[in-house]
C-alpha positions as CSV (number, residue, x, y, z in Angstrom):
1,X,28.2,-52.5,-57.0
2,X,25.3,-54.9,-58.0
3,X,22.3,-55.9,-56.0
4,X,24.1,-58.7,-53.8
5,X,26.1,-56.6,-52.9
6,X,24.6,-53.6,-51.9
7,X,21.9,-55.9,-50.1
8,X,24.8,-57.3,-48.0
9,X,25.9,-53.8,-47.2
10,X,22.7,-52.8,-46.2
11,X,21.6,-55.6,-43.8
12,X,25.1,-55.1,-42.4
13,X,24.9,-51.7,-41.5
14,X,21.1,-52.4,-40.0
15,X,22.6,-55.4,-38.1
16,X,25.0,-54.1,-36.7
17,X,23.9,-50.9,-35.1
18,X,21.2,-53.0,-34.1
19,X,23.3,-55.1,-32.3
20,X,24.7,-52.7,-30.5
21,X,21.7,-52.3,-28.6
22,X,21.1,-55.9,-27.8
23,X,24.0,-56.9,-25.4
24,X,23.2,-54.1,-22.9
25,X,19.3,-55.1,-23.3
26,X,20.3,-58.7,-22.4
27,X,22.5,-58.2,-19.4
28,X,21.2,-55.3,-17.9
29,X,17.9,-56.5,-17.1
30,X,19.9,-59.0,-15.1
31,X,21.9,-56.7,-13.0
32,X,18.6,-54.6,-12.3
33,X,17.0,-57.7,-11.1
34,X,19.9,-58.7,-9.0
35,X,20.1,-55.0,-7.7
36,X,16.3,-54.8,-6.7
37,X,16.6,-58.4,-5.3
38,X,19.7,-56.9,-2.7
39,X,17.6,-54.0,-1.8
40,X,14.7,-56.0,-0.9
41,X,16.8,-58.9,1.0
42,X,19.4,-55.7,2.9
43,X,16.8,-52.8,3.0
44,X,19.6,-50.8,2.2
45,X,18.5,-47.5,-0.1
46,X,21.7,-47.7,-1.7
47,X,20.7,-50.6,-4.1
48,X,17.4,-48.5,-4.8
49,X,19.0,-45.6,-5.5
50,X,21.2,-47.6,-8.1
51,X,18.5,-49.6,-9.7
52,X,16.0,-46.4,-10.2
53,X,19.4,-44.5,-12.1
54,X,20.7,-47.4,-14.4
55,X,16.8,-47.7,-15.3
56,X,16.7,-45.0,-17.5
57,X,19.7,-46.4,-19.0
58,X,18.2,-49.1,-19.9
59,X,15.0,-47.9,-20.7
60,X,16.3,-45.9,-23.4
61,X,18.4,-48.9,-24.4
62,X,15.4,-51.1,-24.7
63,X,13.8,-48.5,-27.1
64,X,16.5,-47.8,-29.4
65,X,16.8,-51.5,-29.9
66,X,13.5,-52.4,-30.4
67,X,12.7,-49.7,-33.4
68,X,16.3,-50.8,-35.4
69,X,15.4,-54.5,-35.0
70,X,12.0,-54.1,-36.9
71,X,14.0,-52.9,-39.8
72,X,15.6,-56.4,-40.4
73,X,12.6,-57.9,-40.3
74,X,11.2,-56.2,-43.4
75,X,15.1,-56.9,-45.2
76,X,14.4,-60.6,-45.1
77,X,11.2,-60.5,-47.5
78,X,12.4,-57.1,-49.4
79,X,16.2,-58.4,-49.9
80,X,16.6,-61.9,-49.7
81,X,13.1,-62.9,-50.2
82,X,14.9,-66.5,-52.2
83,X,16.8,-66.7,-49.1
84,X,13.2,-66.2,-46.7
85,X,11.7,-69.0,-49.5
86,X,14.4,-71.6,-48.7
87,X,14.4,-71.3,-44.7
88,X,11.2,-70.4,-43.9
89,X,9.9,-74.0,-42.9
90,X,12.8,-73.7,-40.4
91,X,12.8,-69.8,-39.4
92,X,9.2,-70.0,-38.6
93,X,9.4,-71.9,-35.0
94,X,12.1,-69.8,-33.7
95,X,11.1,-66.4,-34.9
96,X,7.0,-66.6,-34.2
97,X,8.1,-68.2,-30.6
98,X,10.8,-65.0,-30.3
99,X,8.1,-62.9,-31.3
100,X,5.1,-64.8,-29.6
101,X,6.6,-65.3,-26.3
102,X,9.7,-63.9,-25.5
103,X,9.3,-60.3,-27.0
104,X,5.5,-60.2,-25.6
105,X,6.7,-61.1,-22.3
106,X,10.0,-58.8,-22.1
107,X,7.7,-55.9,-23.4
108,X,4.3,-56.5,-21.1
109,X,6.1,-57.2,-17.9
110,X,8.3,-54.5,-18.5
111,X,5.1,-52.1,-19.0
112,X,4.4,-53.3,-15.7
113,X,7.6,-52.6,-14.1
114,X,8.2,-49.1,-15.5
115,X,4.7,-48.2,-14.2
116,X,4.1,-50.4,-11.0
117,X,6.5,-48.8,-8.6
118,X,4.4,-47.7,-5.6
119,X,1.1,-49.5,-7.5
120,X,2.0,-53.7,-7.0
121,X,3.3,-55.3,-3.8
122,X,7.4,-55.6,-3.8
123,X,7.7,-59.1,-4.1
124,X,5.3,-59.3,-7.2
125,X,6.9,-56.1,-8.5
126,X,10.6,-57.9,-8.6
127,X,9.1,-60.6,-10.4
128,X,8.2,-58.4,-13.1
129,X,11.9,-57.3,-14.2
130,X,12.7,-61.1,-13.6
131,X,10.5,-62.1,-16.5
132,X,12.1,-59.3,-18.3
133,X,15.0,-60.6,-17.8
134,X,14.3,-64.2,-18.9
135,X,11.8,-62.9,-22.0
136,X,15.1,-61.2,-23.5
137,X,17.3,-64.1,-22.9
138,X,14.8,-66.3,-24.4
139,X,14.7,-64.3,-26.9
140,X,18.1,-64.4,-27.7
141,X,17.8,-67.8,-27.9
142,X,15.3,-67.9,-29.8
143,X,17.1,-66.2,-32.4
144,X,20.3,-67.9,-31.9
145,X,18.7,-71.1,-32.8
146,X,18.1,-69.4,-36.0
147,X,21.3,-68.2,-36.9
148,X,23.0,-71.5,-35.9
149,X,21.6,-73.7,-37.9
150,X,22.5,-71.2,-41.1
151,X,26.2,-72.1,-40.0
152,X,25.2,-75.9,-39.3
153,X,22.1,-76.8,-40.7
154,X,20.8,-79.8,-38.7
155,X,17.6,-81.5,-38.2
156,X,16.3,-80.4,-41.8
157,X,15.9,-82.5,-45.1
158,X,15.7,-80.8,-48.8
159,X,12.4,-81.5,-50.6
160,X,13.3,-81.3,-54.2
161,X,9.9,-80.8,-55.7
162,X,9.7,-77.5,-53.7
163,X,13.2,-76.2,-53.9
164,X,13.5,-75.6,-49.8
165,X,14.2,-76.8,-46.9
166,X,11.8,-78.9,-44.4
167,X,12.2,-78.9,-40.8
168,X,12.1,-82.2,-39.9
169,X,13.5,-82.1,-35.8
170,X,13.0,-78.7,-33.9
171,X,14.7,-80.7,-31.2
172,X,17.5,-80.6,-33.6
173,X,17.6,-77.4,-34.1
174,X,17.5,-76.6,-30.2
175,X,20.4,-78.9,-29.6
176,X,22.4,-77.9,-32.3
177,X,26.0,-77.7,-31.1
178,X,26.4,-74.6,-32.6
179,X,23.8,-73.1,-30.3
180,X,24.7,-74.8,-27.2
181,X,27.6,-73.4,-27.5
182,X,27.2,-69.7,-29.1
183,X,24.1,-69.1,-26.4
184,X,26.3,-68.9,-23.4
185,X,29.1,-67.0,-25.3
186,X,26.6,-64.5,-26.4
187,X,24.8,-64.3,-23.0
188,X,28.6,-63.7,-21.4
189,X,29.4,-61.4,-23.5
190,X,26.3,-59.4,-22.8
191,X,26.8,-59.5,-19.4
192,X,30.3,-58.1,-20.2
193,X,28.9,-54.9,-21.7
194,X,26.4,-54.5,-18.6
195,X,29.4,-54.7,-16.4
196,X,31.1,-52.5,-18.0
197,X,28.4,-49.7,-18.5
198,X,28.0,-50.2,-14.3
199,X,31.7,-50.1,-14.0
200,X,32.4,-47.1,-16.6
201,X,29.6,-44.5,-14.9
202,X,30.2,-45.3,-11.5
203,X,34.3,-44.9,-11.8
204,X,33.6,-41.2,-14.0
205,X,31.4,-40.8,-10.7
206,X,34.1,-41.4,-8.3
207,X,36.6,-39.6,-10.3
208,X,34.2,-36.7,-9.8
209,X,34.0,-37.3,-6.6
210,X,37.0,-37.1,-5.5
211,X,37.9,-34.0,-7.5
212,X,35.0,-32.2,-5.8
213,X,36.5,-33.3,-2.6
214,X,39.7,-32.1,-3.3
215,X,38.5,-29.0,-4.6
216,X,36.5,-27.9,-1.5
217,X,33.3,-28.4,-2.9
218,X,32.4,-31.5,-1.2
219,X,31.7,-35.2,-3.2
220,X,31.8,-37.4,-0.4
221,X,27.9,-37.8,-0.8
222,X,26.9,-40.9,-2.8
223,X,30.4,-42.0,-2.9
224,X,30.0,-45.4,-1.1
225,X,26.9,-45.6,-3.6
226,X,29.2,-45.1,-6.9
227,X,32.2,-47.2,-4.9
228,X,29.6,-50.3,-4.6
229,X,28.2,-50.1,-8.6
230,X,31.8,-50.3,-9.5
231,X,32.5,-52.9,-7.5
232,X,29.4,-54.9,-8.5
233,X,30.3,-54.1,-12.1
234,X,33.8,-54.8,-12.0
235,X,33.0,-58.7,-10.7
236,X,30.5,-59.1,-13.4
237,X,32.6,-58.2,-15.8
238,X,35.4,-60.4,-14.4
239,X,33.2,-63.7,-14.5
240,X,31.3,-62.5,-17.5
241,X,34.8,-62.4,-19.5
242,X,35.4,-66.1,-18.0
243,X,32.3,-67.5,-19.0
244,X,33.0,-65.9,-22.3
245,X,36.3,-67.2,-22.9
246,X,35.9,-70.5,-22.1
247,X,32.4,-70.9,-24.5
248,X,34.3,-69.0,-27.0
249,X,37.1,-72.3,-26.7
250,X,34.6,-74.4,-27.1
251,X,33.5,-72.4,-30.3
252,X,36.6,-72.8,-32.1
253,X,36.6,-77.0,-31.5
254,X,33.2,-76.6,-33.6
255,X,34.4,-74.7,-36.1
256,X,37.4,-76.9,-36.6
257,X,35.0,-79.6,-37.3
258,X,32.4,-78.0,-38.8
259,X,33.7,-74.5,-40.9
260,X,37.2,-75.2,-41.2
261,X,37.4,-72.6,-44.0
262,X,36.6,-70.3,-41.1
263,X,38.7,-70.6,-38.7
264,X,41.6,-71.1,-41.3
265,X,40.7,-67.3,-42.4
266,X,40.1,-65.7,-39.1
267,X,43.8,-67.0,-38.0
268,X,45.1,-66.8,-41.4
269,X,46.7,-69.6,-41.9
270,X,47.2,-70.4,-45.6
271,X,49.0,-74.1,-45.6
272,X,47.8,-77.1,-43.7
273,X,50.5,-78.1,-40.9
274,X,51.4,-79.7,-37.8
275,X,51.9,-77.7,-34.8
276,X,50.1,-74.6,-36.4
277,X,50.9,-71.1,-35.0
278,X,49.3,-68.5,-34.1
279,X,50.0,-65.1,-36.2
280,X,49.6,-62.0,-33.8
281,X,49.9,-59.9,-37.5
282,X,49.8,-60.9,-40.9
283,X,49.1,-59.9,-44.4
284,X,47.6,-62.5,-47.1
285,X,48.2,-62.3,-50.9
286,X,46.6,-64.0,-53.9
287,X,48.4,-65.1,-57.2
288,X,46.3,-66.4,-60.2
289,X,42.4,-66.3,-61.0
290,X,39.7,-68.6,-60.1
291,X,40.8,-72.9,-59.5
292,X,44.6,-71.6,-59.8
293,X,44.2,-68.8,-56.9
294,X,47.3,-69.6,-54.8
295,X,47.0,-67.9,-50.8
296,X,50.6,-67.1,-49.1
297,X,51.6,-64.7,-46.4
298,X,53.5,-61.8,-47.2
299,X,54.4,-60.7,-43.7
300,X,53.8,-62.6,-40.3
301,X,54.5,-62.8,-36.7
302,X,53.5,-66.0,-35.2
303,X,53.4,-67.7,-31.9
304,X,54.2,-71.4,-32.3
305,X,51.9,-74.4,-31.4
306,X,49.2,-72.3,-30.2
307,X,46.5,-72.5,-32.9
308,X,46.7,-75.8,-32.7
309,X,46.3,-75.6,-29.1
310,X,42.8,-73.6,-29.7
311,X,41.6,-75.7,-32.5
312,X,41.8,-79.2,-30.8
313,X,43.6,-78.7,-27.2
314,X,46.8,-80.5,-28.4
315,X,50.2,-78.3,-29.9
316,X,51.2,-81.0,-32.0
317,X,47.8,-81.3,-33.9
318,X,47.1,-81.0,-37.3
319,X,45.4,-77.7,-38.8
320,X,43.8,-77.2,-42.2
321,X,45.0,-74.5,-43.9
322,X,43.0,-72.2,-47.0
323,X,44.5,-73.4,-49.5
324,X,44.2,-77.3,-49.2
325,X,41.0,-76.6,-48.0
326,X,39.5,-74.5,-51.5
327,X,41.0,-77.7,-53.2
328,X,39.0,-80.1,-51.3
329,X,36.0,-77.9,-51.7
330,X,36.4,-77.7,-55.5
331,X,37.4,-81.4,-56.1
332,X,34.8,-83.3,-53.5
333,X,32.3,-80.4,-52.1
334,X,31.8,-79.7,-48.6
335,X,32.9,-81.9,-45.8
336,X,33.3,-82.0,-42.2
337,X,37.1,-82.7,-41.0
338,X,36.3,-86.3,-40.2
339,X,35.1,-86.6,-43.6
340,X,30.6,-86.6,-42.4
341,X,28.4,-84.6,-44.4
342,X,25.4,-83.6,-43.1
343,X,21.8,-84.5,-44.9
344,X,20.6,-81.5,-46.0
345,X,24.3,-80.7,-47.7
346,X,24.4,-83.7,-49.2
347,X,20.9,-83.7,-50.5
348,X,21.2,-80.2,-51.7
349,X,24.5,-81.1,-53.3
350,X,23.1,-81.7,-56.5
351,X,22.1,-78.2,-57.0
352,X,25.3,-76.5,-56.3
353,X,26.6,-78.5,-59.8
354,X,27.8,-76.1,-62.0
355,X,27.4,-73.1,-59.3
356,X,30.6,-71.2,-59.1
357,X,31.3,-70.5,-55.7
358,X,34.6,-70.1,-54.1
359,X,34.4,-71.2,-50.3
360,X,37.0,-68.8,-49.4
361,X,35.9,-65.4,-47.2
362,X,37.4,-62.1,-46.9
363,X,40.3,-63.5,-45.2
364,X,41.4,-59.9,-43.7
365,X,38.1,-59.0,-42.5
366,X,37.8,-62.2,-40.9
367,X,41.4,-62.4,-39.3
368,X,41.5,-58.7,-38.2
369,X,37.9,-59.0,-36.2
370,X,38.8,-62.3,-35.0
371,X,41.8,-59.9,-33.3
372,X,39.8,-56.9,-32.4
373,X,37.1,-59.4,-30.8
374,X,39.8,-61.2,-28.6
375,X,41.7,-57.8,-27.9
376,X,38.9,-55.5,-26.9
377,X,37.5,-58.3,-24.2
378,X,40.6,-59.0,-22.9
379,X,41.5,-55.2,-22.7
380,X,38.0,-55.0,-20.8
381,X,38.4,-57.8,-18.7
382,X,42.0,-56.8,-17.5
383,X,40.3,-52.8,-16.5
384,X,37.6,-54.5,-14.4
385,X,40.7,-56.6,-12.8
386,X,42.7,-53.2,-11.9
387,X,39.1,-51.5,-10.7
388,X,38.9,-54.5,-8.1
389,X,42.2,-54.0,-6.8
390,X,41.9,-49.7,-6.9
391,X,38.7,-49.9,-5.0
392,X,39.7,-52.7,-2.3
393,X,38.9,-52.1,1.4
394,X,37.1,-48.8,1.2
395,X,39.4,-47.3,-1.4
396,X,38.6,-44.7,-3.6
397,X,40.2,-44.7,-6.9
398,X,42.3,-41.1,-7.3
399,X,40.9,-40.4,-10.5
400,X,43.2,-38.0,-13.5
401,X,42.7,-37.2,-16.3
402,X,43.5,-41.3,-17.9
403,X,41.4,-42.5,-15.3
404,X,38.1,-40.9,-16.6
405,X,39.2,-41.4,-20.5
406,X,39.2,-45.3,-19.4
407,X,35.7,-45.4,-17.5
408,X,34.5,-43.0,-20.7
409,X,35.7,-45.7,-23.5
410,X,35.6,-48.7,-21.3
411,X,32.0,-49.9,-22.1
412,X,32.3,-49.4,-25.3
413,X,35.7,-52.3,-25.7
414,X,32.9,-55.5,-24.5
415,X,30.1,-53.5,-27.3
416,X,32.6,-53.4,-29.8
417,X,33.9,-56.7,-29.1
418,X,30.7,-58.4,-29.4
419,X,30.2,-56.1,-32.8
420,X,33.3,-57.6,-34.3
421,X,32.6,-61.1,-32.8
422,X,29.1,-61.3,-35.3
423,X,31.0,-59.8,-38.2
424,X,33.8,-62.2,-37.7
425,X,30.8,-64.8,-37.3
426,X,28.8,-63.5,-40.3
427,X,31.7,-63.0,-42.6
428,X,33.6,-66.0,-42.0
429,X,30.6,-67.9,-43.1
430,X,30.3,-66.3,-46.3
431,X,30.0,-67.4,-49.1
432,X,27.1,-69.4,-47.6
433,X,23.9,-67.8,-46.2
434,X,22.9,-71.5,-45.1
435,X,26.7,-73.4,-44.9
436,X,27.5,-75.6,-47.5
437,X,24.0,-75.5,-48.7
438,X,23.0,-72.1,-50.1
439,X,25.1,-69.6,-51.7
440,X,24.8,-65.9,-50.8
441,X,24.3,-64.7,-54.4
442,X,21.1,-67.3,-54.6
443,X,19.6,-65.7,-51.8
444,X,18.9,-62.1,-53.1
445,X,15.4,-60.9,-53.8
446,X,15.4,-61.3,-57.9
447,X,13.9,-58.1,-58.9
448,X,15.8,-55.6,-56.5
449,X,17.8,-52.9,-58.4
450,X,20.8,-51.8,-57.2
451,X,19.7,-48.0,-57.0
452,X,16.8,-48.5,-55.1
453,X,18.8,-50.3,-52.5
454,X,21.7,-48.0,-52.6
455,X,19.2,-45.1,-51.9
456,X,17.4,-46.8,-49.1
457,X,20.8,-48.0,-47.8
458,X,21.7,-44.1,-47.5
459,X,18.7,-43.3,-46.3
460,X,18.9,-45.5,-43.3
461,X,22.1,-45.1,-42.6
462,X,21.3,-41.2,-42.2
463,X,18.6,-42.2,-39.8
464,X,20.4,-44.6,-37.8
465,X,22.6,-41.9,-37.2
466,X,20.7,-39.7,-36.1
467,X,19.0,-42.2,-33.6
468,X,22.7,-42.8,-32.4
469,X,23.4,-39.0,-31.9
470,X,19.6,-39.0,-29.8
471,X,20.7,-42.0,-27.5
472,X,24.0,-40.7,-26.6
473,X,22.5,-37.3,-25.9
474,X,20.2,-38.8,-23.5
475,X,22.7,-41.4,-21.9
476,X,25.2,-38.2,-21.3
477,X,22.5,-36.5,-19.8
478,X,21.0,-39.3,-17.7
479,X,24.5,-39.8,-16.4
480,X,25.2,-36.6,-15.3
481,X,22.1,-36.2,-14.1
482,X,23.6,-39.1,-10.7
483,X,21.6,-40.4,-8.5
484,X,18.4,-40.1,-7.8
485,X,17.1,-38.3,-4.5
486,X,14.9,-40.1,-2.3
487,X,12.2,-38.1,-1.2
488,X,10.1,-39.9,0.6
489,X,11.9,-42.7,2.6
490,X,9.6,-45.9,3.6
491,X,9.5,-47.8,6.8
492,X,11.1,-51.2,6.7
493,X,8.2,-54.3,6.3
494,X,5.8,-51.5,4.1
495,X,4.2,-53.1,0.9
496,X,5.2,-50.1,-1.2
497,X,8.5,-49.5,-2.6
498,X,10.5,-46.0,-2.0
499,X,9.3,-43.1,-4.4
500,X,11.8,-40.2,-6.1
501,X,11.6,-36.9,-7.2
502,X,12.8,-37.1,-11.2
């Protein structure tokens, strides 16, 4: 493998297991606002109880994330250090304000939240995992904003003399379409995992419980406590996976404007048509070599009308398939469907002349997480239904042996969703770092050598393992661990919140 690609691998593997910690980070400071905000409102110690457990959680959470996200940081000077030349005008408002303000606020007021129970008055205390909260959203924003205008680079003009690109509206930027719709998919899908990681430990709790009970040895305590947190989680994830679905619509009307290639691979649909369907399974071949690759499917099963349906709300519309769509690439260059082309890729146009680069992606990668997105949501979505329904008017779910396997695996379907939603995201955009403007080979740091990154690939991927083995140590022990134990109950109207012995 040569240096692109190894450097691809290896900002892969550091992205994604970074992201893994980022979803939870961004929806369950929400839920721990939302829980201390009932307990103050009710009084009731439940909610305390709750909120002082899942903070661990998270606390460990917010650590693991923050050391494997400083780790990209350094990749975009050591790896693509011709890709950091070209975007830097842009990338430097929304990273130094994700770094400047959001990550200094999540990280001081969560100082002060971790270390001001029984120290700052309740109300002021609250506030603090509130701006928590809203630091790591803006964060995410922040660097949203970023990644959406690599796929749809607006509000920036290409200065020849200097080889880059110039911001020239941050407004732009900010209202990209691309972002105004990816932010509240992201945000839902975060709040997905939350729900899930509520609804997961408190169900393994009740289906403890109630074996305890069974067996004589008790487990009615906290039961009503667990019963509530899966409840809470169940309803979150329910309107979570709403809010997801519907940004995630609104997603795929962009992309059939803007990346058409995209969403051509991720459904893979090889010839342009009316009435396009929908292939539940498929398998794409190639015959011939470069201009006179031909794309066909070898095996499909296909729902009629329904991609059509996704891509612009009416079954009888008209899809672009891969194969007219390399054509038009290689005869006229990049193009919006209605024919637009926007500035920069037009100005920058020039310099792809003579630049061989086939706008097709890895069609399988990008149809199979496209499926594995969709599935493992849905498959999460549908749990926290069934929870709902087992946990009704003071129910307790029964538990078994199935019932604990699905609280075990079930916040890992939203994680893995969102995991398979940024490859499919990343992936389908490829062969672009910035779309339709700059290649992914002309982004690579020049004098890398591809055993130097192969070793330090290796080498991180040995220590992001072991960081994985550490946090699900300490989130198996935390769990088991339950609720905390109040141990020194406070009078209703006092200024000072409970303590609890750790």
């Amino acid at each position: 493998m040569d240096a692109e690609v190894l450097s691809r691998w290896q900002f892969g593997i550091t992205t994604v297991y970074h992201f893994f910690f980022v979803p939870l980070t961004i929806g369950i400071t929400w839920l721990m606002a939302g829980m201390q905000t009932a307990w103050l409102r009710t009084k009731d110690d439940q909610w305390l109880r709750l909120v002082k457990f899942f903070a661990k959680l998270m606390l460990i959470n917010f650590a693991a994330g923050v050391v494997t996200g400083i780790v990209q940081e350094f990749q975009f000077g050591m790896n693509w250090s011709e890709f950091s030349r070209f975007v830097g005008d842009i990338f430097g408002a929304p990273l130094a304000l994700e770094a400047l303000v959001a990550f200094f606020m999540e990280s001081t007021f969560i100082g002060l939240w971790i270390f001001g129970w029984n120290r700052l008055p309740r109300g002021l205390h609250l506030a603090c995992i509130y701006l928590v909260a809203i630091g790591t959203t803006a964060s995410a924003a922040f660097i949203l904003s970023a990644n959406c205008w690599m796929q749809n680079p607006v509000g920036a003009v290409y200065n020849e003399a200097t080889g880059r690109a110039e911001l020239a509206s941050f407004t732009d930027v900010l209202t990209n379409p691309f972002f105004l719709a990816t932010l509240p998919h992201q945000l839902g899908a975060s709040l997905m995992v939350a729900g899930a990681l509520l609804l997961g430990v408190s169900g393994w709790w009740l289906a403890a419980k109630r074996r305890a009970a069974q067996a004589g040895a008790g487990g009615e305590p906290d039961t009503a406590t667990w019963r509530r947190s899966a409840r809470l989680g169940a309803w979150v994830l329910l309107f979570a996976g709403l809010v997801t679905l519907v940004s995630g619509d609104l997603q795929a009307q962009l992309e059939t404007r803007y990346q058409p290639m995209k969403l051509a691979a991720s459904e893979g649909l090889t010839e342009t048509g009316d009435g396009a369907p929908f292939s539940v399974v498929a398998i794409i071949t190639t015959e011939g070599d470069g201009e006179q690759t031909t794309y066909h499917k070898a095996l499909s099963i296909e729902v009629p009308y329904v991609l059509s349906v996704l891509a612009q709300h009416d079954p009888n519309a008209t899809v672009q398939g891969i194969q007219d769509l390399r054509q038009q690439y290689l005869d006229e260059g990049y193009r919006t469907d209605d024919g637009e082309v926007n500035q920069l890729q037009d100005a920058f146009a020039s310099e792809l002349k003579g630049m061989p680069v086939d706008p097709v992606p890895n069609i399988m990668v990008s149809f199979c997480s496209f499926r594995l997105m969709i599935g493992l949501g849905c498959l999460a979505i549908l749990v926290g239904v069934v929870m709902l329904r087992l946990t009704r008017t003071g129910r307790v779910p029964r538990g078994g042996r199935f019932f604990t396997a699905v609280m075990v695996c079930l916040p890992f379907l939203p994680l893995f969703a969102n995991s398979f939603g940024w490859i499919l995201t990343e992936m389908g955009r490829q062969p672009w770092l910035v779309y339709g403007v700059l290649p992914t080979a002309a982004g690579v740091s020049p004098g890398n050598g591809a055993g130097d990154l192969l070793f330090t690939m290796i080498l991180y991927t040995l220590v992001y393992a072991a960081v994985a083995v550490v946090v699900l140590m300490l989130f198996i022990r935390t769990i088991r661990e339950g609720l905390p134990e109040l141990v020194d109950p406070v009078a209703d109207g006092a200024d000072r919140p409970m303590s609890f012995a750790y």
